[in-house]
C-alpha positions as CSV (number, residue, x, y, z in Angstrom):
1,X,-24.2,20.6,-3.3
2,X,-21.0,18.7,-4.3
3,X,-20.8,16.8,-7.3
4,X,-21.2,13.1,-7.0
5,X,-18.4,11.0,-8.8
6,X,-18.6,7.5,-10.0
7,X,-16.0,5.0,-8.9
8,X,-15.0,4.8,-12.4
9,X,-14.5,8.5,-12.8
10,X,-12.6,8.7,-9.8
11,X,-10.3,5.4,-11.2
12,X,-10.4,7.0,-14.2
13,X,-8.8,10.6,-12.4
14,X,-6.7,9.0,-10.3
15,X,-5.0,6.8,-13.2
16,X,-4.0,10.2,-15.2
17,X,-2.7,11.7,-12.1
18,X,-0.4,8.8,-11.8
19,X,0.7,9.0,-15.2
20,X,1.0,12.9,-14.7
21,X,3.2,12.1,-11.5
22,X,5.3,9.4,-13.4
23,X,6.2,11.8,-15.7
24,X,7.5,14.1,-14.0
25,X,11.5,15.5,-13.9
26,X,12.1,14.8,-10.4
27,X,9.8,11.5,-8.6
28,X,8.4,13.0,-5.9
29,X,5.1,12.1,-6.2
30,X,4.3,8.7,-3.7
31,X,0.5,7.1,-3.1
32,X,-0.3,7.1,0.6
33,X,-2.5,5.3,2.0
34,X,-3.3,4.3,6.1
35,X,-2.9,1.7,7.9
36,X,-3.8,1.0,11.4
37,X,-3.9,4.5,12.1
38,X,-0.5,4.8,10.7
39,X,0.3,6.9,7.6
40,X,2.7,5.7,4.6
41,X,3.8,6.3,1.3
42,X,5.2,4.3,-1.4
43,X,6.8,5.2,-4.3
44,X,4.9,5.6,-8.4
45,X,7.3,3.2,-9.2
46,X,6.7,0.4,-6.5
47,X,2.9,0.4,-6.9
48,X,0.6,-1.1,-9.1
49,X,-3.0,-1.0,-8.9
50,X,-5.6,-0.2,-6.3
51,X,-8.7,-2.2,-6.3
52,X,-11.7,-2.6,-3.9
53,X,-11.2,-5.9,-1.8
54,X,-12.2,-8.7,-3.5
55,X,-13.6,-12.0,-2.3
56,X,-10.4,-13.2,-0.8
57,X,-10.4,-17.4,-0.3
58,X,-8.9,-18.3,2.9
59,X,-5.1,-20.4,2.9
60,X,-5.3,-23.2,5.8
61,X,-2.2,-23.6,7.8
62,X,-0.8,-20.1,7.0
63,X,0.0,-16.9,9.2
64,X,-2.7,-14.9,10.3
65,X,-1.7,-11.9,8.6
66,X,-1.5,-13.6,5.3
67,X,-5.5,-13.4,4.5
68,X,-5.5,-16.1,1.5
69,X,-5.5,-15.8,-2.3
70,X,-7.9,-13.3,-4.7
71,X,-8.8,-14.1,-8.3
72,X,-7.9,-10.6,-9.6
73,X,-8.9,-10.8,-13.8
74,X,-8.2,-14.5,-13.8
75,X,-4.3,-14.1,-12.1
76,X,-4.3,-15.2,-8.7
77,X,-2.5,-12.7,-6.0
78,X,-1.3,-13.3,-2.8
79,X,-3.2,-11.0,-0.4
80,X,-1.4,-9.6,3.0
81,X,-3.5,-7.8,6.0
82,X,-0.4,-5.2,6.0
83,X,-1.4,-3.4,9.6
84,X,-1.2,-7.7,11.3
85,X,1.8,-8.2,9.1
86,X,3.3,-5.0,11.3
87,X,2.3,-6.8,14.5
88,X,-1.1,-4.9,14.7
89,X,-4.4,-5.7,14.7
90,X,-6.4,-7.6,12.0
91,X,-7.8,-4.6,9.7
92,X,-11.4,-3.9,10.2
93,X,-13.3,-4.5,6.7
94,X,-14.9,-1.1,5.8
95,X,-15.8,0.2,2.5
96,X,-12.9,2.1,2.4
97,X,-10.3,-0.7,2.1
98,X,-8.2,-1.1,-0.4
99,X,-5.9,-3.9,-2.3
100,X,-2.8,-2.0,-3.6
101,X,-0.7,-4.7,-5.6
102,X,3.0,-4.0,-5.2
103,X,4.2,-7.3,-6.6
104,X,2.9,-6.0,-10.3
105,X,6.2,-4.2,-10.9
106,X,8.2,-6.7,-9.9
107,X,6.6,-9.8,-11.8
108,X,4.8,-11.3,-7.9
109,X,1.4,-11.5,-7.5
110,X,1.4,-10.1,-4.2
111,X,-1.3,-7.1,-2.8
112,X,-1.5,-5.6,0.6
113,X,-4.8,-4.9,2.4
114,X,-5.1,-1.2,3.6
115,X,-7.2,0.6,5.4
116,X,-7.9,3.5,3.2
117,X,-6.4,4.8,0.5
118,X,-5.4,8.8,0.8
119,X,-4.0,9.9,-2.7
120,X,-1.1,11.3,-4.0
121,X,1.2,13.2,-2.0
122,X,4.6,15.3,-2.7
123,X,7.6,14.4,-0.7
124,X,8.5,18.0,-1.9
125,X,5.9,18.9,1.2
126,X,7.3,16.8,3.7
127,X,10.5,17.4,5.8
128,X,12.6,14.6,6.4
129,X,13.2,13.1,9.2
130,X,16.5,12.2,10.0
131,X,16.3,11.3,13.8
132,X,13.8,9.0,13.1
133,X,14.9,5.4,13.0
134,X,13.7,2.9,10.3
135,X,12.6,0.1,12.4
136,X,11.4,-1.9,9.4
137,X,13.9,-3.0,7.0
138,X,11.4,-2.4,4.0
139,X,10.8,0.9,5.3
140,X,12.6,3.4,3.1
141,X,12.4,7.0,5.0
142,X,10.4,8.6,7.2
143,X,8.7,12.1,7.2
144,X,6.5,15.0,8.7
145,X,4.3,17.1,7.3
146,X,3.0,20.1,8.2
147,X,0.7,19.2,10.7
148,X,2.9,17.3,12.2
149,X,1.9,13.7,11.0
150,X,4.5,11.3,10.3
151,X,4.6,9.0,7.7
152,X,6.4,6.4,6.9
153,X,8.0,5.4,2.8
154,X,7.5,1.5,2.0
155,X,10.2,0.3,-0.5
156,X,8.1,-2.7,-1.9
157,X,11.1,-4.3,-3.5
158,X,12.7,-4.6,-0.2
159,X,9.4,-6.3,1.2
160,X,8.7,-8.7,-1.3
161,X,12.3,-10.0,-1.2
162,X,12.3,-10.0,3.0
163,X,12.3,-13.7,4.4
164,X,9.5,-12.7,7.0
165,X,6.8,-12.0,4.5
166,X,8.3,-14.5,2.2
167,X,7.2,-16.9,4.7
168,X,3.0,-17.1,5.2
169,X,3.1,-20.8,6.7
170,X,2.2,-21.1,10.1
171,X,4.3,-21.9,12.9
């Protein structure tokens, strides 16, 4: 029978292997995580936290993707459906979603919904894919691995700075 951890515990783990993969020599280590079926990683050093979804308070006269605001620990964060921000559908709200907060780093309350989170991965496991055009201008790099899955690297800095996420009012 397996073990049974607690959500603590398993923040708890997943904090010191963060930690562990900050401090390594070479930063390989990224946090993947799934969205609308699609799979992406983004760099130690671009996220912050991973929390389960909140109650999020709806924003009138914004984008749809743009789901409304969180109290997160008395700081209010901006909170983005990622996979509708892409041009997909609306995530659907299972127990598995997750808020990463990328603005932390950077000084913006900003978090993305996701559909799952998926751990840490090695970009040390992953072959590059050079043939693979970066559609998304806050893409970083693109990679398979050895199943054949790509994934896609989110560079957080270059979409909290990009005009079309910048810009949640409706049109």
């Amino acid at each position: 029978m397996a073990k049974r951890t607690s959500l603590r515990e398993f923040q708890e783990n997943l904090v010191r292997r963060l930690r562990a993969a900050e401090s390594e020599a070479a930063p390989s280590a990224r946090l993947s995580f799934e969205i609308d079926g699609a799979r992406w990683l983004i760099s130690l050093s671009g996220a912050g936290e991973v929390l389960p979804v909140p109650a999020i308070e709806s924003v009138p006269l914004t984008c749809d993707w743009f789901l409304g605001v969180a109290n997160l620990r008395g700081v209010l964060y901006g909170i983005t459906d990622f996979a509708a921000f892409l041009g997909g559908s609306a995530t659907p709200r299972t127990p598995d979603n997750r808020l990463l907060l990328i603005g932390q780093p950077y000084g913006i309350n900003a978090a993305l919904l996701v559909t799952r989170l998926t751990g840490l991965r090695s970009v040390g496991d992953f072959e590059v894919i050079q043939d693979e055009a970066v559609d998304m201008q806050w893409a970083d790099q693109a990679w398979r691995d050895g199943d054949g899955v790509i994934w896609r690297g989110l560079d957080a800095a270059r979409l909290l700075g990009h005009r079309d996420f910048l810009d949640v009012a409706a049109h």
